[in-house]
C-alpha positions in Angstrom: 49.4 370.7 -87.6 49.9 372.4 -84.3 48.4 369.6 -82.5 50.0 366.9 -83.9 53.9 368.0 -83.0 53.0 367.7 -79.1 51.7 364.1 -79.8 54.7 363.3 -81.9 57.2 364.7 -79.2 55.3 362.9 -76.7 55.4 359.6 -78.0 59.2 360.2 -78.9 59.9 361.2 -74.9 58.1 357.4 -74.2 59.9 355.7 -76.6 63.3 356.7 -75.5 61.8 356.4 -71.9 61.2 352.4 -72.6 64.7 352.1 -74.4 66.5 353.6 -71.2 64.7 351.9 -68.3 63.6 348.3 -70.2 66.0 348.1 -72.9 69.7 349.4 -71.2 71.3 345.9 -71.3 70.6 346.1 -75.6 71.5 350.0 -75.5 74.6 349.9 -74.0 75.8 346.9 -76.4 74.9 348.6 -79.4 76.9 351.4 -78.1 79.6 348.8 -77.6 79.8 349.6 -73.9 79.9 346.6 -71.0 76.7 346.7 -68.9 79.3 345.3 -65.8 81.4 348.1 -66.2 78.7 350.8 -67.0 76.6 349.3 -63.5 80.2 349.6 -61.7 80.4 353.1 -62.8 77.2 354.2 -61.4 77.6 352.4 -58.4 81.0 353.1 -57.6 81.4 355.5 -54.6 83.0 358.9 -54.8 87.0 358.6 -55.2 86.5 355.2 -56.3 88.2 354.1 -59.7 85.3 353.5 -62.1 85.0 350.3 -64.6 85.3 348.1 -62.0 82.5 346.1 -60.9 81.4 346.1 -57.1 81.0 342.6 -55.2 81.0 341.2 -52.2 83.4 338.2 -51.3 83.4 336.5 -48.2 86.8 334.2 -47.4 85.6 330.6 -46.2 88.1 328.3 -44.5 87.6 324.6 -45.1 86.4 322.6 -41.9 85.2 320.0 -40.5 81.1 318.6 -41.0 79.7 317.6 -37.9 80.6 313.9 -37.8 76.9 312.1 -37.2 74.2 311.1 -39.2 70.7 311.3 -38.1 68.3 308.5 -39.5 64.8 307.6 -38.3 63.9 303.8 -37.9 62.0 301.6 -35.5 63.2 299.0 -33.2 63.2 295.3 -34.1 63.4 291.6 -32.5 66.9 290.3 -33.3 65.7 286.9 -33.9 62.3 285.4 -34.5 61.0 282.2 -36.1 58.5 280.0 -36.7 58.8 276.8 -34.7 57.0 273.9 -37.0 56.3 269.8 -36.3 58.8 267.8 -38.8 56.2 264.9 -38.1 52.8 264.2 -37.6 50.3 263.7 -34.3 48.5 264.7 -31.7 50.0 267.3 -28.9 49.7 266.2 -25.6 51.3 268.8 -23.3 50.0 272.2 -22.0 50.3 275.1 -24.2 52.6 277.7 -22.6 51.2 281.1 -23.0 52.2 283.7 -25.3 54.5 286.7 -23.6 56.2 284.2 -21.9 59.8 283.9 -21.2 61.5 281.0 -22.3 65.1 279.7 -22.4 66.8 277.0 -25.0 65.4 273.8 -24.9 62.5 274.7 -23.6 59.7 272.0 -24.6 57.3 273.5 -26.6 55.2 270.8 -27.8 54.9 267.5 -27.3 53.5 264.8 -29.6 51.7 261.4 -29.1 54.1 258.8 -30.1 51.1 256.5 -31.2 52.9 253.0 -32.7 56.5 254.7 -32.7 57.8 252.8 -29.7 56.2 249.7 -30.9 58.2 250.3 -34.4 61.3 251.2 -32.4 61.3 247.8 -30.7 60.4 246.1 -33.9 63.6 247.9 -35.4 65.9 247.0 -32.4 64.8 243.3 -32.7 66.0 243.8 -36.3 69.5 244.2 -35.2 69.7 241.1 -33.2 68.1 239.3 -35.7 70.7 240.5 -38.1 73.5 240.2 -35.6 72.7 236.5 -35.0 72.7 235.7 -39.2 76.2 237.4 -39.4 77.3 235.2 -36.6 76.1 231.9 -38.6 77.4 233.7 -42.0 80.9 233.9 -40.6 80.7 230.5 -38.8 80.6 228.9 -42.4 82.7 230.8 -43.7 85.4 229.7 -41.6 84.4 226.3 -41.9 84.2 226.1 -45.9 87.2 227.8 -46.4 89.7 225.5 -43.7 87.5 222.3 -45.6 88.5 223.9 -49.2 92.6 224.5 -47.9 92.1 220.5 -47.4 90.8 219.8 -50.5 87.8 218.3 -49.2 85.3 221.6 -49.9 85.1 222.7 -53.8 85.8 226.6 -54.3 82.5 227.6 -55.4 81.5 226.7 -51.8 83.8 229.2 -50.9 82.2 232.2 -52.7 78.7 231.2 -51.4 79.6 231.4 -48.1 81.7 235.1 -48.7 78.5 236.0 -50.8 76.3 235.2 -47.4 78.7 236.6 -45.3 78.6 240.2 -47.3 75.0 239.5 -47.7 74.5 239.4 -43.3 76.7 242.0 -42.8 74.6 244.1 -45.6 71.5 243.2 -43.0 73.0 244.1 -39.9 73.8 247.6 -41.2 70.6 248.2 -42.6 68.6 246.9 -39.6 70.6 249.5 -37.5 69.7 252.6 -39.5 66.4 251.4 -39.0 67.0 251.7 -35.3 68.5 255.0 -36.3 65.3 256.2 -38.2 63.1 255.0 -35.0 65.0 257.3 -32.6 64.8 260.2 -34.7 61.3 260.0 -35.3 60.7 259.3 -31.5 63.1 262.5 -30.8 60.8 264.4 -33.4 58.1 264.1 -31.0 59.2 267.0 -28.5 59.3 270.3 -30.5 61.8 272.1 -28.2 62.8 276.2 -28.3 66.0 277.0 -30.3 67.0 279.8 -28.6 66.2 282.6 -25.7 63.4 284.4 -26.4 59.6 285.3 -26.1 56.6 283.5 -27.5 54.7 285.7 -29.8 51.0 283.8 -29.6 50.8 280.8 -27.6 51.9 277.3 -28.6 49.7 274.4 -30.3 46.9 273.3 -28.0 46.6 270.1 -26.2 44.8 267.6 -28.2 45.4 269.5 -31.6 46.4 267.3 -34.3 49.8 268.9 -35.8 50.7 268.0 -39.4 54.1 267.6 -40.7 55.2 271.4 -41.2 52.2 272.2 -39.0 52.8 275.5 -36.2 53.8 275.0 -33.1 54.9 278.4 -31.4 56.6 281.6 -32.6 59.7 283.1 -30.7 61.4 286.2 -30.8 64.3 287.4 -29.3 64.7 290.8 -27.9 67.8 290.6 -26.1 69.7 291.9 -28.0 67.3 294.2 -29.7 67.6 296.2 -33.9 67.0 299.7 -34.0 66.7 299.7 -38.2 66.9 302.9 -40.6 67.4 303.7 -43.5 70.5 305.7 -44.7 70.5 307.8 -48.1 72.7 307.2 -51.2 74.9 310.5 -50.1 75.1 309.2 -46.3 75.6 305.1 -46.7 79.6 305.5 -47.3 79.9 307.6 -44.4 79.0 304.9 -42.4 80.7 301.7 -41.1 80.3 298.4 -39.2 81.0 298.7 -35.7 80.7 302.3 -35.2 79.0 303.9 -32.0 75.6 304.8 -32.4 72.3 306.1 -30.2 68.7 306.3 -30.3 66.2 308.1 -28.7 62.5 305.9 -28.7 59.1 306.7 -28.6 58.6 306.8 -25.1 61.5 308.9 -24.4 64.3 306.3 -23.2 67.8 306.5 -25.0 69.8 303.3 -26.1 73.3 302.9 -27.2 74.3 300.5 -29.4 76.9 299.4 -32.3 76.3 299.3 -36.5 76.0 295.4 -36.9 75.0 295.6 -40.3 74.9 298.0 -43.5 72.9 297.0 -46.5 75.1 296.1 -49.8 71.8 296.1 -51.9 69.2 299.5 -52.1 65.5 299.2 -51.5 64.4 299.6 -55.2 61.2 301.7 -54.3 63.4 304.6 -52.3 67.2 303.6 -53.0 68.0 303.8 -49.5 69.7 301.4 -47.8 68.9 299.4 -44.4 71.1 299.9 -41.5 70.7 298.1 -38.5 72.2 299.1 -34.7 72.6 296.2 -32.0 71.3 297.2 -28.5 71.7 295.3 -25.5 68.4 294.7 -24.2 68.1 292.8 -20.9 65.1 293.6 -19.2 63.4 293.2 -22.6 61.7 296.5 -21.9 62.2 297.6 -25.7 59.6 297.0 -27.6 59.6 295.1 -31.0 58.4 297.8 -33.2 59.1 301.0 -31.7 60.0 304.2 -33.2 63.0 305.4 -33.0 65.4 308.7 -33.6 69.3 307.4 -34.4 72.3 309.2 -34.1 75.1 307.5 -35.7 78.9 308.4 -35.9 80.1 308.9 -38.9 83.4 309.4 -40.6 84.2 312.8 -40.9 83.8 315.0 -44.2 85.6 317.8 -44.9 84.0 321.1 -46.8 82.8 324.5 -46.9 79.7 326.5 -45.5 78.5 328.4 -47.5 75.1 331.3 -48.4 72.6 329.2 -49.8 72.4 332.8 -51.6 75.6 332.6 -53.3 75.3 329.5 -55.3 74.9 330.0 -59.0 74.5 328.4 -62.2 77.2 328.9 -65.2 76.3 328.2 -69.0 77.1 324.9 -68.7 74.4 324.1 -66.3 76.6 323.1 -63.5 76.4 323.7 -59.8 79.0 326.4 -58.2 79.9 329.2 -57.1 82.2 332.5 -57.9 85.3 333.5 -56.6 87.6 336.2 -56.9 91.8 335.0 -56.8 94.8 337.2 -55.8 94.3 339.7 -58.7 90.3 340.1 -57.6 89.7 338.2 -61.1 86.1 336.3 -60.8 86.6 332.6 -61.9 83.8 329.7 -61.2 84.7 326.6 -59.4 81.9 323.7 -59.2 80.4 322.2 -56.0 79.0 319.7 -54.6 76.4 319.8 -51.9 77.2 317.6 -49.2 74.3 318.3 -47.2 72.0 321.3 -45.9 72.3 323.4 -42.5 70.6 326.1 -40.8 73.1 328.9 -42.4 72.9 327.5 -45.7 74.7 324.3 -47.5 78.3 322.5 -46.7 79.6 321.8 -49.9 82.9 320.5 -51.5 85.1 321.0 -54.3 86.8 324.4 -53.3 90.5 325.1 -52.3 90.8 324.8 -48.5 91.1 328.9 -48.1 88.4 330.1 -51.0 86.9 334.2 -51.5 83.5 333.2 -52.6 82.0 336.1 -53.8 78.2 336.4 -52.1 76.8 339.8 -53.6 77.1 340.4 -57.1 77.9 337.0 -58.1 74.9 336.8 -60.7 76.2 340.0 -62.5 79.7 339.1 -63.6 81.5 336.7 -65.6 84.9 334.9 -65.7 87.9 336.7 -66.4 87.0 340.0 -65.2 88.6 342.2 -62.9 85.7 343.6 -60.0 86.1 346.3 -56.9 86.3 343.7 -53.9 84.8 344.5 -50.6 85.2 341.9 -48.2 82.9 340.7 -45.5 84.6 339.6 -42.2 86.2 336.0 -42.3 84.3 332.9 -42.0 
């Protein structure tokens, strides 16, 4: 019996042990005493008036975010396209090579015109033909109708000779779209450069039959040269067409350039959305291609820094953070993050001057009164 009142006692001096250290929260509630106040109580220092929780609040003006967006992209050729015969034959000038430099108008290829002249004289011998018919058509026109005003020509004779004279004037026209048809087949035979730019593989060689649709050359134009990226959902509006941007490439060299273009539509497969800058390009030392690193000027955000620390979660679910009012009563204001930085995330949604409280915001709830101590101004 002696030996079991030491066991008993000992296991009684662990139970209450476990209540006290792992159990508090549930002990001081069945007591029907508020952990926050009972925490604030310990930790209070001497002199202090107890039942008040201690926290830290920090007050965080409202400023300005720093008014650029960086984006990575590559450079890109302005301009390209695919230069194709809209007729058939054989090419029968010298390829030029590709990297060269070419202007508008430039001949690119040149086909065999074959029987094409041979038709367009056949055509123009058309017209005269027709010309000469419509001559004769009106002669006897003029002639029936002055014999039918006499009463020596009936009027049916009349009409036949409108009816040929419609039907001459019908030939003429369609014997000069024929000539028509001729020249712009013959002018189909020199494939010429629609723009300034820079052959991308070499043009059709001499001697090569080209089909209708076939390839003649491919040009691209790098002056003026794209520097593309691609701008997140939370960045796109803060963008806008004509606004100043940079880029630093690959090899080191920095450009300067304007927004030409921001994407109305997001690429499905990462809901970003293209943005292209114009550079001027000259020299055509940019490379199509290119990486790049783009600074772009942005419109200018308004919010607050804040400890990445002091962001909480209420019962809701939602984002935000405490704060403390004039009466040093917590409250809980959602946030949204605007974007990260070194010293922690610039947010919006509080009042321009806010006391965010940064230590003890996870151990106290709305409503309640706390001890403030406040960490120098922000």
């Amino acid at each position: 019996m002696m030996r079991i009142v030491p066991l008993m006692t000992a296991t009684l001096v662990l139970v209450v042990l476990y209540l006290l250290v792992m159990e508090r929260q549930m002990l001081l509630a069945w007591a029907g005493v508020d952990p926050a106040q009972a925490q604030a109580v310990e930790t209070a220092p001497e002199g202090a008036a107890p039942g008040l929780f201690a926290v830290v609040v920090a007050r965080l003006e409202e400023r300005d975010l720093e008014s650029a967006i960086v984006l990575r992209g590559r450079t890109a050729s302005s301009r390209s396209v695919e230069v194709r015969a809209e007729t058939s034959g054989t090419v029968v000038s010298e390829p030029l090579l590709r990297g060269s430099v070419i202007t508008q108008g430039t001949v690119m290829c040149e086909i065999d015109a074959g029987t094409r002249a041979a038709r367009l004289t056949e055509a123009e011998a058309r017209v005269i033909e027709a010309q000469a018919r419509l001559s004769e058509a009106e002669i006897n026109l003029t002639t029936t109708t002055r014999l039918s005003e006499g009463g020596y020509s009936a009027q049916n004779r009349v009409s036949s000779a409108e009816a040929a004279f419609e039907a001459a004037r019908a030939g003429v026209e369609a014997a000069q779209a024929g000539v028509a048809a001729a020249l712009a087949e013959m002018e189909r035979l020199t494939i010429r450069a629609p723009f300034d730019g820079v052959l991308e593989v070499n043009t059709a060689e001499v001697g090569s039959l080209l089909a209708t649709g076939g390839l003649c050359a491919t040009i691209i134009q790098l002056d003026p040269i794209l520097v593309v990226g691609f701008a997140a959902e939370t960045q796109i509006d803060r963008l806008a067409v004509g606004a100043m941007a940079g880029a630093r490439l690959s090899n080191g060299e920095e450009v300067i350039g304007q927004v030409t273009f921001l994407s109305r539509s997001s690429d499905p497969a990462t809901r970003t959305f293209r943005v292209e800058i114009t550079v001027p390009n000259p020299d055509l030392t940019i490379r199509d291609g290119m990486s790049a690193d783009m600074l772009i000027a942005a419109t200018a955000t308004r919010g607050h820094l804040v400890p990445g620390s002091a962001l909480t979660i209420n019962n809701d679910g939602a984002l935000g953070l405490r704060l403390v009012d004039d009466e040093n009563r917590t409250f809980f204001a959602p946030v949204t993050v605007l974007r990260d930085a070194p010293q922690g995330f610039w947010v919006s949604g509080l009042p321009a001057q806010a006391d965010v409280i940064v230590v003890g915001q996870e151990y106290v709830t709305d409503g309640i009164e706390v001890r403030v101590t406040r960490r120098g101004e922000d």
